[in-house]
C-alpha positions in Angstrom: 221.4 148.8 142.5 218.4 146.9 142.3 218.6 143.3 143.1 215.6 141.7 142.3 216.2 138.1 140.3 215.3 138.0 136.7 212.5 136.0 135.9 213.5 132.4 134.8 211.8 131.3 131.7 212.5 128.1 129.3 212.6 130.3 126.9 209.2 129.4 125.4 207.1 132.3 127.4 206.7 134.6 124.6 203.3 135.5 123.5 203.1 138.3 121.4 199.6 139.2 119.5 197.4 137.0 118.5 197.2 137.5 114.7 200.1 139.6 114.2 202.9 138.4 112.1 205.6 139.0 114.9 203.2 135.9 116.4 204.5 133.7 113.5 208.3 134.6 112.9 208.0 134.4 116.9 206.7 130.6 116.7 209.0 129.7 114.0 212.0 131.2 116.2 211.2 129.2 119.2 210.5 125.9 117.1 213.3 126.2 115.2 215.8 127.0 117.5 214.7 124.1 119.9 215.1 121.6 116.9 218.8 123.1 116.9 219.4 122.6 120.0 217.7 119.0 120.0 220.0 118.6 116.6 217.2 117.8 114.5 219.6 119.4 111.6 223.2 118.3 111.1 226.0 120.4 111.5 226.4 122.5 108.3 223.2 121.7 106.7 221.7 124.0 104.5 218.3 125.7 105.6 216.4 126.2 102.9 213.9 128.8 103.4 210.8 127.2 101.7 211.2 123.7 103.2 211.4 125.2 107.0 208.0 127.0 106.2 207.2 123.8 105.1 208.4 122.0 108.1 206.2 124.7 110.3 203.5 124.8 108.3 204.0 129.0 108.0 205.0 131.3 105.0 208.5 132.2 104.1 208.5 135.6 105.5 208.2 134.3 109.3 210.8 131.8 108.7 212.9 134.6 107.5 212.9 136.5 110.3 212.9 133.8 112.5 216.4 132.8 110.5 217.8 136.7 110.8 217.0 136.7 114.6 218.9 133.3 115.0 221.6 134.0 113.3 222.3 137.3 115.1 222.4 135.4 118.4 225.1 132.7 116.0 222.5 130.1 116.1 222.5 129.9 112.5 225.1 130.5 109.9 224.1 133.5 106.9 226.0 134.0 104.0 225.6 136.3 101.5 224.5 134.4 98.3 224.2 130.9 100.3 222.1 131.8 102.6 221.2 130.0 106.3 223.0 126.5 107.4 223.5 124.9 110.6 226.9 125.8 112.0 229.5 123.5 112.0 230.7 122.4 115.4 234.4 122.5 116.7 236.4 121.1 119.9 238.4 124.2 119.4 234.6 126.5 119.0 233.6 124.9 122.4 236.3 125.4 124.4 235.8 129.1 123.5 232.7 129.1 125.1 233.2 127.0 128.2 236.1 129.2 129.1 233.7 132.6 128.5 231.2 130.8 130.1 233.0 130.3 133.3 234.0 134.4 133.0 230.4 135.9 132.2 228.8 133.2 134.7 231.2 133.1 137.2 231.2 137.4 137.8 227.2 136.8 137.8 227.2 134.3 140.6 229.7 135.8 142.3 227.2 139.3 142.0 224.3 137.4 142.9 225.8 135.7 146.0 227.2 139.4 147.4 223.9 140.6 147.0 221.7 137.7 148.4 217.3 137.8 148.7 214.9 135.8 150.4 213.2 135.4 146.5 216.7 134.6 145.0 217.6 131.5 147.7 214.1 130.7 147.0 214.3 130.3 143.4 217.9 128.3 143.9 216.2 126.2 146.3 213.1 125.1 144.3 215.2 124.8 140.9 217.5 122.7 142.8 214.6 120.7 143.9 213.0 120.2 140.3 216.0 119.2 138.7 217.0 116.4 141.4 213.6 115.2 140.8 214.3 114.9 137.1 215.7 111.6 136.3 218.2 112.1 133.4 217.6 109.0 131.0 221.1 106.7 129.9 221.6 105.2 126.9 220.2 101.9 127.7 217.1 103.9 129.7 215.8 105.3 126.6 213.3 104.0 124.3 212.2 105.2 121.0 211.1 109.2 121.0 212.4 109.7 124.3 215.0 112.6 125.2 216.1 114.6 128.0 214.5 117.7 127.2 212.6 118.0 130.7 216.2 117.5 132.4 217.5 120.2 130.1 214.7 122.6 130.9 214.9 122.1 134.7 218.9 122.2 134.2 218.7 125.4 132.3 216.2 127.0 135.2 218.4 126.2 138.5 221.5 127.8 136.6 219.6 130.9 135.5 218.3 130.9 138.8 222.0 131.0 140.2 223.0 134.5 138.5 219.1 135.7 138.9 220.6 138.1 141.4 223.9 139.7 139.5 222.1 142.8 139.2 222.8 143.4 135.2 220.0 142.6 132.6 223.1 142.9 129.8 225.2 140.1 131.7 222.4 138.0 132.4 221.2 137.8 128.6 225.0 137.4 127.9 224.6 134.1 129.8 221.6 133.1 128.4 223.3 133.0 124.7 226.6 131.5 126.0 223.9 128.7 127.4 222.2 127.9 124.8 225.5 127.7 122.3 226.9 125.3 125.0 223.6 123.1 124.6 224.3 122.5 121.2 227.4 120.9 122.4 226.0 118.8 125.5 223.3 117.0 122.6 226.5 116.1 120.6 227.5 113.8 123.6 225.1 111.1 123.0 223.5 110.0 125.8 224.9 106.0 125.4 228.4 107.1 125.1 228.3 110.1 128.0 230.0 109.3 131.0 227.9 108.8 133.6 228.9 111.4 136.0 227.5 112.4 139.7 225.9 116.0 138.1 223.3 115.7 141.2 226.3 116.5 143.3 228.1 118.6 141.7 224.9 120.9 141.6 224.3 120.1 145.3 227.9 122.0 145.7 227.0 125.2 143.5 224.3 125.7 145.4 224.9 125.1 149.0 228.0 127.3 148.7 225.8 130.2 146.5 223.2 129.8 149.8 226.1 129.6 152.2 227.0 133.2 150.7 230.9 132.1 149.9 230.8 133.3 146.3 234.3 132.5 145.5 233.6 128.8 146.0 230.3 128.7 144.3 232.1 130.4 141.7 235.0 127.8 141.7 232.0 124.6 141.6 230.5 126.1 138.6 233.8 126.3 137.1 234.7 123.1 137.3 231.7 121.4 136.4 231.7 123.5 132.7 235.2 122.1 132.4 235.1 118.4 133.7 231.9 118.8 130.7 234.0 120.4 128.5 237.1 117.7 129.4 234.4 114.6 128.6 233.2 115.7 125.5 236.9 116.2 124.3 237.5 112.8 125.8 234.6 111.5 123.5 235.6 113.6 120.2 239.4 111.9 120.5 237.6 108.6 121.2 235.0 108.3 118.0 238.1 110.0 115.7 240.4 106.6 116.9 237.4 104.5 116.2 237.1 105.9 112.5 240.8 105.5 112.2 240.9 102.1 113.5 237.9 101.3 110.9 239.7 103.1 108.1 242.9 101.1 108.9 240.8 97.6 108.7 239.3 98.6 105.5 242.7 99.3 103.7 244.1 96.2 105.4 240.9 94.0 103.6 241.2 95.8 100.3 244.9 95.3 100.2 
């Protein structure tokens, strides 16, 4: 079996021909799904065909592919008569993916760490590297326009670059989707109520143990950091649903 690690791409890389009207839909796709992701739509909102042209300053057709191709990978919502929306998020939707996450990603480290290269410690090492070197910006450490996105790409690349090696094209697109669903998830937890957690670490840990060749702890690091994220942002959904009750409860107490 051929081990050669996938090439790591933010997912921005695609250039098809100039001119063409795959070029377009292809545009729309990537700007579109990266406003997802950055939640630049709410949860359930309706996407209306001739206001995202609008927004991307293309024709409808483009934007209609663009909406087919994202809703095939569950990006978007499609009904039949309704049309696209932004899909609504879950506790209960997440922890579906975090615990397929931790199957799909943990057999491809596991693969990629039997099966060790030169080019694959390499690309651990320098992703590791970037992402360090990326400071991740708090709540009080951002100012206006400001966003994590560089973090995000550099995060995305070292843990791509951690399965590069698991030898199956099918597995390692598999973990690209289950990636970016989870990203929609880590933008819900708002940056000035996240708890500040040593991430630097526990990436230190996946990789030193992935370069150390003991799979079945590098494995067992990546586990647990997709559930301690999964355990915050449930910690954080239970804590803004007491808040609205509490602020329900005071507004029944001064209208009584």
């Amino acid at each position: 079996m051929d081990h050669t690690p996938f090439p790591i791409t933010d997912g921005s890389d695609v250039a098809p021909r100039e001119g063409s009207k795959a070029t377009a839909a292809t545009l729309v796709y990537r700007e579109l799904k990266r406003d997802l992701l950055r939640r630049s739509f709410a949860a359930g909102q309706r996407l209306l065909i001739e206001q995202i042209a609008e927004r991307y300053g293309v024709g409808t057709n483009p934007v209609r592919e663009a909406l087919n191709r994202l809703a095939a990978e569950r990006m978007v919502d499609r009904e039949d008569q309704r049309g696209f929306s932004v899909p609504i998020l879950s506790t209960e939707h997440f922890r579906e993916i975090v615990k397929t996450r931790c199957w799909l990603e943990g057999r491809a480290l596991t693969e990629s760490v039997r099966n060790p290269t030169e080019a694959w410690e390499d690309g651990i090492v320098l992703s590791l590297h970037r992402l360090l070197r990326t400071p991740f910006l708090f709540g009080q450490d951002i100012e206006d326009g400001e966003d994590n996105q560089k973090w995000e790409v550099r995060h995305r690349e070292f843990h791509l670059a951690l399965i590069a090696n698991c030898g199956s094209q099918w597995l390692f697109r598999f973990c690209e989707e289950m990636m970016d669903q989870a990203e929609r998830y880590r933008y819900i937890s708002d940056t000035k109520s996240y708890p500040r957690r040593n991430s630097d670490d526990e990436h230190r840990r996946i990789a030193e143990a992935a370069i150390a060749g003991q799979a079945d702890l590098a494995a067992a690091h990546l586990i647990d950091q997709y559930e301690l994220t999964l355990e915050l942002y449930e910690s954080k959904v239970t804590t803004e649903t007491a808040d609205d009750a509490d602020t329900e409860t005071g507004k029944t107490k001064e209208n009584s």
